[in-house]
N, C-alpha and C positions, 0 to 999 in steps of 0.2 A: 585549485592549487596555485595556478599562476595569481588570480586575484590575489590571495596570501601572500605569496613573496611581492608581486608589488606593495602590498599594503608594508612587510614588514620593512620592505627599503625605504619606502615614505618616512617612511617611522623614523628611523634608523636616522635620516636624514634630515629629518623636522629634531632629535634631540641635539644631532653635533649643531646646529643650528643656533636653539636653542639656546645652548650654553655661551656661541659666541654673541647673540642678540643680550643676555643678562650682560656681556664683557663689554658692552657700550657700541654694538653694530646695530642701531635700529633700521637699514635698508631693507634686513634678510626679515623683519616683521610682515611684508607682506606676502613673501615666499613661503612663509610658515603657516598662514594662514590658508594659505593657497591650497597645501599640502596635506592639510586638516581636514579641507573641504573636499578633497581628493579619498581620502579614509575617510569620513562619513559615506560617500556615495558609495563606496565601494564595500562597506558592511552593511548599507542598505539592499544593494544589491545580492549580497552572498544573503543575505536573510529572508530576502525572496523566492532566490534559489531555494534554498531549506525549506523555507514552509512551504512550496509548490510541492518539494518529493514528500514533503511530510501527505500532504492530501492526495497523491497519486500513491502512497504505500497504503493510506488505510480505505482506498478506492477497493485497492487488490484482495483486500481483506472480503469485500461485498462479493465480487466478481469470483475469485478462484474460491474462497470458503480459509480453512483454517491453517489446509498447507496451501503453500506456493511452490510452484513449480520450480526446481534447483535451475530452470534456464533463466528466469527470474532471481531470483533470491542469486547466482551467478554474480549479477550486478550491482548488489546492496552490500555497500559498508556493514560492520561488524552490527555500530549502534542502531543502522536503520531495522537490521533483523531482531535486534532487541527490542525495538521500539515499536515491531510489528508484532512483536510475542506480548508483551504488555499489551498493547489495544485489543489482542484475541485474546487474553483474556479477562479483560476489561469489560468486553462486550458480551460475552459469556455468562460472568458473572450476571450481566445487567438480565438477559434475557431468560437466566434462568431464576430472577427474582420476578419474574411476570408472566400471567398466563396459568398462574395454577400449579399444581406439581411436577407438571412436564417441563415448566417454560415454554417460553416463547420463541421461535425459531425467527426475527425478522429479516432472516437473509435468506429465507426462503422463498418468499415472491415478492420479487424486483417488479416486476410488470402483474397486476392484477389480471387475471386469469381466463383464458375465454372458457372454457371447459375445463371440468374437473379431474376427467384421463386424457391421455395423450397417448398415443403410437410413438415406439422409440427401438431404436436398432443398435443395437448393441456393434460397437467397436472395435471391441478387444475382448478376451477372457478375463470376466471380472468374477467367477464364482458364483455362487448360491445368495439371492437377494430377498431378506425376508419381509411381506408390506403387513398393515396392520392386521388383517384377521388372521396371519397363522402362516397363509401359503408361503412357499419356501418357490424362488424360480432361479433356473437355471442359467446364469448371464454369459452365456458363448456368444462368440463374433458372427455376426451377420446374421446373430436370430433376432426375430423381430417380439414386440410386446406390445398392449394396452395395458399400460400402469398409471397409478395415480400421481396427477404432477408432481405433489409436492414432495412426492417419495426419492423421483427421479431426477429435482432440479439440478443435488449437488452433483453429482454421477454426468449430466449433462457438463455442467460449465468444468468438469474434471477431466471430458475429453470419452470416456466411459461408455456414453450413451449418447444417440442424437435423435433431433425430432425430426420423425418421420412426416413431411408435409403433405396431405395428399391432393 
């Protein structure tokens, strides 16, 4: 915001200028120019800004899954939350065009896998968690599990579930 109001008083101060450099004051020409150079840097930089959150919002997208945490999202401009609901569903779409009927899950493994289950302790009361063949488990706090990673990655980086190291 400060950037802005500096740029907008450049500004502001490059036209009264301006209009006295066309009235036959050529001195203030290289003040103007000065000032110019001053607002380029300075939208170069606010646009570096922007695309860096632009690439640490759809980071989050990887990392948290489809919601973000409201202490996150907290901190995000109206358009960044719109602009993070568009790329989830943008990436959606994409991954449910690949892979077959199911889609493609590729936020599912970040890190290629040592094993195929993992031991995982449950957090919090998350409820009844159904895996592929049918079984239904019961996800209470401080009960422990062998599930299949990729069932339990998002439930991990949700806070839900943790891996048990032994």
């Amino acid at each position: 915001r400060q950037a802005l109001e500096e740029m907008r008083a450049l500004y502001e101060r490059n036209q009264a200028d301006v209009s006295e450099a066309k009235s036959g004051r050529t001195d203030l020409i290289f003040l103007i120019r000065f000032r110019h150079c001053c607002l380029l840097r300075n939208q170069r930089c606010l646009l570096a800004y922007l695309y860096d959150r632009l690439l640490r919002i759809r980071a989050l997208r990887w990392e948290y899954g489809s919601v973000l945490p409201n202490t996150i999202q907290f901190h995000m401009s109206s358009e960044e939350v719109e602009w993070f609901n568009r790329y989830k569903k943008s990436l959606a779409t994409y991954m449910r065009s690949v892979g077959g009927e199911e889609g493609l899950d590729l936020t599912q493994d970040i890190k290629p896998p040592k094993s195929l289950y993992i031991e995982v302790r449950c957090l919090k009361d998350h409820g009844e968690f159904e895996i592929d063949d049918g079984t239904t488990i019961l996800l209470k706090k401080n009960s422990q599990h062998f599930l299949p990673r990729w069932k339990c990655e998002q439930l991990i980086r949700q806070g839900v579930l943790e891996h048990v190291l032994s």
